[in-house]
NUTOR-37093 format. One record per residue (C-alpha): x, y, z; residue number from 1. Coordinates in nm, 3 decimals, padded with zeros to 5 digits. Each point is the difference from the previous one (the first is absolute). Layout:
! NUTOR-37093
<rec X="X" Y="Y" Z="Z" i="NUM"/>
...
//
This chain:
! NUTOR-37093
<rec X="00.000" Y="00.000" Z="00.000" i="1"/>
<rec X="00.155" Y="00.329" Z="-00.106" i="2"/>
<rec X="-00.072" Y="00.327" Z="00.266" i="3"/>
<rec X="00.120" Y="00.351" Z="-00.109" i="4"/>
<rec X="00.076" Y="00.236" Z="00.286" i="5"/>
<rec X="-00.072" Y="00.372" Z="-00.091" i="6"/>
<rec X="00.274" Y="00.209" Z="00.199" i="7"/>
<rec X="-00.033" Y="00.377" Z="-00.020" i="8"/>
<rec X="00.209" Y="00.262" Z="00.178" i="9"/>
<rec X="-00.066" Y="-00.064" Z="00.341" i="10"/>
<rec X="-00.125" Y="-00.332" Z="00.003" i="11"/>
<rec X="00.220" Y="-00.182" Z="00.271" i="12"/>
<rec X="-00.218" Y="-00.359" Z="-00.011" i="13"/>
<rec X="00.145" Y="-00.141" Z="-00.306" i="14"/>
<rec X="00.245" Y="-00.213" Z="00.125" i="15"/>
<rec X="-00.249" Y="-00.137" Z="00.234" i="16"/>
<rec X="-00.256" Y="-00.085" Z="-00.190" i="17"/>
<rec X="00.244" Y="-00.158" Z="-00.270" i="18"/>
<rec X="00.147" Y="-00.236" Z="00.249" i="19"/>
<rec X="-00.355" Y="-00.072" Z="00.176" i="20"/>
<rec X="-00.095" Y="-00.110" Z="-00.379" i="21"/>
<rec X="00.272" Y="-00.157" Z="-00.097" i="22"/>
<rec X="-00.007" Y="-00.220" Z="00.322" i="23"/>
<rec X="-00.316" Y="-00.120" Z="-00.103" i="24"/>
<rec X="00.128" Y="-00.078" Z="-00.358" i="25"/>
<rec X="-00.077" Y="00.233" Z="-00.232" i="26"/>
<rec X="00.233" Y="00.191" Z="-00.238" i="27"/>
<rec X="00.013" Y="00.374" Z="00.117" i="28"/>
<rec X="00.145" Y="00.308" Z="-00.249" i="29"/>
<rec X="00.000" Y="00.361" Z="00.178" i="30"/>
<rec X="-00.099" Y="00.206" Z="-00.278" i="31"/>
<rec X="00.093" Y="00.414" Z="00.046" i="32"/>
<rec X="-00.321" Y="00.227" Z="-00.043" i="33"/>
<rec X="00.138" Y="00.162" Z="-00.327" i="34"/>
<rec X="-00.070" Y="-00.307" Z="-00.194" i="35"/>
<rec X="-00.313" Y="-00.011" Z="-00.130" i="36"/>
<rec X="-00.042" Y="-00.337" Z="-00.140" i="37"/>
<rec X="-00.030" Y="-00.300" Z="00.205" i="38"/>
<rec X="00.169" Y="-00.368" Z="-00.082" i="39"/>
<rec X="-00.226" Y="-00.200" Z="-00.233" i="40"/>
<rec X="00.014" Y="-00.284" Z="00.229" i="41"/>
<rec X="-00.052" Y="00.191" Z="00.317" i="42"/>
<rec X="-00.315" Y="-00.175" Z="00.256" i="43"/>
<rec X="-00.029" Y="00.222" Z="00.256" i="44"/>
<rec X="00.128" Y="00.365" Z="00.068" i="45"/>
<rec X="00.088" Y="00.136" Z="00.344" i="46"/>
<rec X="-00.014" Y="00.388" Z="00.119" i="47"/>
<rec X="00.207" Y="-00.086" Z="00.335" i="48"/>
<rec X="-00.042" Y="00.252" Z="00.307" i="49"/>
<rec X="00.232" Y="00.318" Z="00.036" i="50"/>
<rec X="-00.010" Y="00.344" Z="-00.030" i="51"/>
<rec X="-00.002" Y="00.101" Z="-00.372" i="52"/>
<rec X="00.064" Y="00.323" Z="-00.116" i="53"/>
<rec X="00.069" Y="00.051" Z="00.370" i="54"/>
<rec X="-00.362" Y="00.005" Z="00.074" i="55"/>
<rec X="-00.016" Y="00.360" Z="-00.120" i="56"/>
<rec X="-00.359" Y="00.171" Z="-00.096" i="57"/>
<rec X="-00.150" Y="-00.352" Z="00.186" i="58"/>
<rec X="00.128" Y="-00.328" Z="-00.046" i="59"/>
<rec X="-00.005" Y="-00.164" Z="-00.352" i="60"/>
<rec X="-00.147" Y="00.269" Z="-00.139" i="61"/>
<rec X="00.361" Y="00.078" Z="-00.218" i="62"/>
<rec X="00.036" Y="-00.370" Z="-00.042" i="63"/>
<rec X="-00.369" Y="-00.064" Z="-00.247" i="64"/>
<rec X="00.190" Y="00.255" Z="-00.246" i="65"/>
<rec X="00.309" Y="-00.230" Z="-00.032" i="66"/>
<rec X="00.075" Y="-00.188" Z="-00.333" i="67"/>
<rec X="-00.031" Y="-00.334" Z="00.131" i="68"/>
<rec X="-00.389" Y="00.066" Z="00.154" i="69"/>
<rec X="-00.113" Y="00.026" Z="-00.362" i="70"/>
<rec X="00.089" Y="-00.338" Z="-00.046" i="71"/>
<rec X="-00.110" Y="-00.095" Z="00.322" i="72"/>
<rec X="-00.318" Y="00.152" Z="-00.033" i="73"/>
<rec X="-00.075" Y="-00.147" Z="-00.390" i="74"/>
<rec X="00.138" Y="-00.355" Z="00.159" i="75"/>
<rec X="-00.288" Y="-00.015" Z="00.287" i="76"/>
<rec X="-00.266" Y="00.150" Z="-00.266" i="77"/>
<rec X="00.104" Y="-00.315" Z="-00.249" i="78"/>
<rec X="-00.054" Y="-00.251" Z="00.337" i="79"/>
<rec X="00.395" Y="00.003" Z="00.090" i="80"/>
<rec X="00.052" Y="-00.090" Z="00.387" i="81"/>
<rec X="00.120" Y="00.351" Z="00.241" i="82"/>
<rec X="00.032" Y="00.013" Z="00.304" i="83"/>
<rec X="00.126" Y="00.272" Z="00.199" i="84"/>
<rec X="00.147" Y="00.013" Z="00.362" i="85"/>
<rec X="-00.046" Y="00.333" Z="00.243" i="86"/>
<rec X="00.096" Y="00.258" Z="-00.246" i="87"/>
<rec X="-00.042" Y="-00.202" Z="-00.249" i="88"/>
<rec X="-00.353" Y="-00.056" Z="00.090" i="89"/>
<rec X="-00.009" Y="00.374" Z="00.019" i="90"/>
<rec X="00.115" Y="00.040" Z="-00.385" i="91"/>
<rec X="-00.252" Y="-00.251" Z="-00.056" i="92"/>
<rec X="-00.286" Y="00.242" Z="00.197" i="93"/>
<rec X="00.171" Y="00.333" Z="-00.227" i="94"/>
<rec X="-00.021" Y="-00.185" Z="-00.305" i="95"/>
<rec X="-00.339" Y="-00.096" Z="-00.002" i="96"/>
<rec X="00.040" Y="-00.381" Z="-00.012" i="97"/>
<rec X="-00.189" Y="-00.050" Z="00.350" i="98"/>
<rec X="-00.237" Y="00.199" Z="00.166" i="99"/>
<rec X="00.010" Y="00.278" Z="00.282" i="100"/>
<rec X="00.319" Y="00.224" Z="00.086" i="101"/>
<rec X="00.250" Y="-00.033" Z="00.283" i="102"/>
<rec X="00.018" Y="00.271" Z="00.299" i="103"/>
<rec X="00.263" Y="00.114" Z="00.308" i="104"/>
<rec X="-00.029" Y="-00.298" Z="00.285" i="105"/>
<rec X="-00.262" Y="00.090" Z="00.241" i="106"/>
<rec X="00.236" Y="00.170" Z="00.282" i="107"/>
<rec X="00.246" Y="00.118" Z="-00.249" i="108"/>
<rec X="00.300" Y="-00.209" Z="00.071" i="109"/>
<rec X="00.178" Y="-00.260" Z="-00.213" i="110"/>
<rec X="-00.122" Y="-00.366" Z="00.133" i="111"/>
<rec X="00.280" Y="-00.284" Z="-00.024" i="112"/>
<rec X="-00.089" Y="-00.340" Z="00.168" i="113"/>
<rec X="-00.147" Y="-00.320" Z="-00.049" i="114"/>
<rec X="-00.360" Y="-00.050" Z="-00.064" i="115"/>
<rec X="-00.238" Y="-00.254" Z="00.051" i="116"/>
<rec X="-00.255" Y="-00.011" Z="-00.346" i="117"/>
<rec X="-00.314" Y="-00.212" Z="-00.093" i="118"/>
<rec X="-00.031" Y="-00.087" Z="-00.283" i="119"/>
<rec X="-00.337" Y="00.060" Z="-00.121" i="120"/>
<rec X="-00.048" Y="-00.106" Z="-00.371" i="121"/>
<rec X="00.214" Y="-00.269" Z="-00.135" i="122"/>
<rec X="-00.115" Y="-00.046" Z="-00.338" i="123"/>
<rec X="00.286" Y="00.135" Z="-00.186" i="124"/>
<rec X="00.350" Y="-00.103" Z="-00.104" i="125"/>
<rec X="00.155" Y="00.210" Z="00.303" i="126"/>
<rec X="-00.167" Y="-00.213" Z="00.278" i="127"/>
<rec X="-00.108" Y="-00.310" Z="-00.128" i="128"/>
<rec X="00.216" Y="-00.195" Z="00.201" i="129"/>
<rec X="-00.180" Y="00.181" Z="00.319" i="130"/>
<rec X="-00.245" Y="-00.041" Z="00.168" i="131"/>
<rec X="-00.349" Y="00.222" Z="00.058" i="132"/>
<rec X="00.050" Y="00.095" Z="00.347" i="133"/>
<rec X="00.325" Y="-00.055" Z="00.074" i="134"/>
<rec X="00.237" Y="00.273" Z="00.161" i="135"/>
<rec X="00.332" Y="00.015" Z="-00.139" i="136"/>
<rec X="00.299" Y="00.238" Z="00.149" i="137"/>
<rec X="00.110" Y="00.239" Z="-00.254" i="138"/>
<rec X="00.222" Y="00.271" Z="00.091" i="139"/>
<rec X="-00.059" Y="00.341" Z="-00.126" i="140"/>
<rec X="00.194" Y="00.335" Z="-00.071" i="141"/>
<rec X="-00.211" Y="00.359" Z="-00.087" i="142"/>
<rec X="-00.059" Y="00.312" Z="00.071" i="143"/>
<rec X="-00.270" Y="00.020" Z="-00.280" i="144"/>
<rec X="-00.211" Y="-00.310" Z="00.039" i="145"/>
<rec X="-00.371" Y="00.159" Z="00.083" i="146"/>
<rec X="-00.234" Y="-00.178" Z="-00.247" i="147"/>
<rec X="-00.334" Y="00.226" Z="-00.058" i="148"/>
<rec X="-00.236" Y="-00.058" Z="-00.260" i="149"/>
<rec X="-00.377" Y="00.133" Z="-00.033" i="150"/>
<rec X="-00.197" Y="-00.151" Z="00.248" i="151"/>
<rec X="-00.247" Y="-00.080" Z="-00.280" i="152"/>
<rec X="00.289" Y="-00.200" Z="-00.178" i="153"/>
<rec X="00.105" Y="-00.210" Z="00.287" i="154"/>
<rec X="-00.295" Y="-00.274" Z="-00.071" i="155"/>
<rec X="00.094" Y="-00.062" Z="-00.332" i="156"/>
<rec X="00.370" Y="-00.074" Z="00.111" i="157"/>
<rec X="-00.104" Y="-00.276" Z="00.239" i="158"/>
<rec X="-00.293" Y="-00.131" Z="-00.240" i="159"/>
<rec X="00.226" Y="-00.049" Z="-00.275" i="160"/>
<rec X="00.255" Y="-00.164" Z="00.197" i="161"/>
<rec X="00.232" Y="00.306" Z="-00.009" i="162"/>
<rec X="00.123" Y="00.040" Z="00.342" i="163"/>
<rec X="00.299" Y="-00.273" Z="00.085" i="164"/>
<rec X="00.099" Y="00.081" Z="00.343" i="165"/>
<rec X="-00.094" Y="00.196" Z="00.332" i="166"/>
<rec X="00.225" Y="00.094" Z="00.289" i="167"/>
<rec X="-00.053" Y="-00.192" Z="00.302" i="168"/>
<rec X="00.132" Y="-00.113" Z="00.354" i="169"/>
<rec X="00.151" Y="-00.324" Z="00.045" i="170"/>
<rec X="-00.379" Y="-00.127" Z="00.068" i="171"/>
<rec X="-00.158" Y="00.152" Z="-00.274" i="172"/>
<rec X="-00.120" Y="00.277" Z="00.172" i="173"/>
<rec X="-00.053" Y="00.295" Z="-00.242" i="174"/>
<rec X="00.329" Y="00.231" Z="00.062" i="175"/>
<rec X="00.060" Y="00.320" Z="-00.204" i="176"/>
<rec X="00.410" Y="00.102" Z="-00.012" i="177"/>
<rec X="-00.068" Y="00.290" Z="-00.230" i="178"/>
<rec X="-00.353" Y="00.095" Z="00.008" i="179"/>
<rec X="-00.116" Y="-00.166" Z="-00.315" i="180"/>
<rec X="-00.333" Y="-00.058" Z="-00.101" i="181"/>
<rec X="-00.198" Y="-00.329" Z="00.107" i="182"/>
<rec X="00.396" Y="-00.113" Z="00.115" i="183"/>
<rec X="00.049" Y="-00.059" Z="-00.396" i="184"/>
<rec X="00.402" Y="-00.089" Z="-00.036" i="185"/>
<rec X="-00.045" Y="-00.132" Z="-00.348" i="186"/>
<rec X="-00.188" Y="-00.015" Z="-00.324" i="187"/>
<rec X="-00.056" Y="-00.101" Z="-00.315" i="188"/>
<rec X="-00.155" Y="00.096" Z="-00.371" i="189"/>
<rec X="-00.355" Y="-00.158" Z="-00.095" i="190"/>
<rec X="00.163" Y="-00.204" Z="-00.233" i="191"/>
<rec X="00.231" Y="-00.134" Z="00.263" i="192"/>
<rec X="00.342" Y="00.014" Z="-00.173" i="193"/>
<rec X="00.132" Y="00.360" Z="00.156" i="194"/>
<rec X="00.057" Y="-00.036" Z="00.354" i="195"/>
<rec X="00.131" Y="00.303" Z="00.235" i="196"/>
<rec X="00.094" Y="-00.073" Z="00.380" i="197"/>
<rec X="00.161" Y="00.232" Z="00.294" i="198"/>
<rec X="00.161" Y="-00.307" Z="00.191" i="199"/>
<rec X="00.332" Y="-00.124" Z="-00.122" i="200"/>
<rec X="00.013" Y="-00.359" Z="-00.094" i="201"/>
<rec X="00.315" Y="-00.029" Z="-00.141" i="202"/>
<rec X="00.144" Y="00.130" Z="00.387" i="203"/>
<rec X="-00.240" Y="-00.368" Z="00.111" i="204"/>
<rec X="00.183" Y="-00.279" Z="-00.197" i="205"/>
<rec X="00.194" Y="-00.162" Z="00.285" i="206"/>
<rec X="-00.071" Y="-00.077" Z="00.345" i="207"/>
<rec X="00.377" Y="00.140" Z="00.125" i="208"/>
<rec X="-00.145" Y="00.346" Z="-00.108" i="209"/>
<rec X="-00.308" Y="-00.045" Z="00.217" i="210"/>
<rec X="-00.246" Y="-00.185" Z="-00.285" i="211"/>
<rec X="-00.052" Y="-00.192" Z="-00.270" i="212"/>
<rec X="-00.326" Y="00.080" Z="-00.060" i="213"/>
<rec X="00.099" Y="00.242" Z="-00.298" i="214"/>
<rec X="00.160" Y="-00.309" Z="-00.226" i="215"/>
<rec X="-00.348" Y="-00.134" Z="00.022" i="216"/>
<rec X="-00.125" Y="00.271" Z="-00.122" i="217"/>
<rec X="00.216" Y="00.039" Z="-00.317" i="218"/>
<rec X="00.007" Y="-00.330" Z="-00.068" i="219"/>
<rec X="-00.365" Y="00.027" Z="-00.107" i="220"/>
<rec X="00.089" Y="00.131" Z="-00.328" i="221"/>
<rec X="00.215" Y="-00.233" Z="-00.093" i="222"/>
<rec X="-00.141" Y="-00.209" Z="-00.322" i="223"/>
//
């Protein structure tokens, strides 16, 4: 399986994600945001977590005008696999591809832990391999990570299977780290192949780093 890593200035996940993929088997390329073609044999693309552009104006919203998000954008329109991990589930909000914008954490300050999420929809390539119900520990880096959408949208994201996972304590007790709303930590498109999560799963692929639970995660798109 062949992954393509988008880095862009500021983008300090790369590495990270490549080895978390690569430990799982895949064949990873990091591919600079001035290219704007991707390989013709490429299965999934990554936007990893960072701070691109430096966050400036609000986060991602430089990054959706880079080269390579053309591509990325026609590849998810023509049914290509994207997903995109804390700020690069933020380009993912900027450019369109999933629902609702991204706002300041609650109380203001950057959040950096471990998480416990449920997972609440599994019927998708990302959690497959999960369970409905089950809490996972995740951790998670942001300073930006304050879902909102329209209050009259949020129905439609559960109906149609949109929302992937909610925070949560260790119980499964709702728990909200940055204020977002309904605890949402990650989504997806209707059609289920563009998938955008705060939480870090490629920081959860061995248990000597605190969890595993991210490998199980990834492994769900593998073919």
């Amino acid at each position: 399986m062949k992954v393509v890593v988008a880095v862009f200035p500021g983008t300090n996940c790369e590495t990270d994600t490549k080895y978390a993929f690569e430990k799982i088997g895949c064949t990873v390329e990091l591919l600079f945001h001035k290219i704007d073609t991707l390989p013709s044999d490429t299965d999934l693309v990554v936007l990893p977590g960072g701070f691109s552009y430096g966050d400036y104006l609000r986060s991602a919203a430089i990054a959706k005008f880079s080269p390579i998000m053309h591509a990325v954008i026609k590849y998810a329109n023509a049914g290509g696999q994207v997903l995109g991990i804390c700020n690069g589930f933020q380009m993912l909000l900027e450019a369109n591809l999933l629902p609702g914008a991204m706002k300041r954490n609650q109380k203001t300050h950057f959040v950096s832990k471990y998480q416990y999420l449920k997972v609440v929809n599994n019927n998708n390539s990302l959690l497959k391999k999960l369970d409905i119900g089950e809490i996972i520990n995740i951790p998670i880096a942001h300073g930006e990570g304050n879902y909102f959408i329209d209050e009259d949208k949020i129905k439609g994201l559960y109906d149609n299977e949109q929302v992937l996972l909610e925070y949560c304590d260790r119980a499964g007790n709702k728990e909200n780290p940055n204020g977002s709303v309904n605890e949402i930590a990650g989504l997806c498109n209707k059609n289920k192949n563009v998938f955008g999560l705060m939480p870090h799963p490629e920081r959860a692929i061995e248990d000597i780093l605190g969890s595993s639970d991210g490998a199980k995660m990834l492994e769900g798109f593998l073919k």
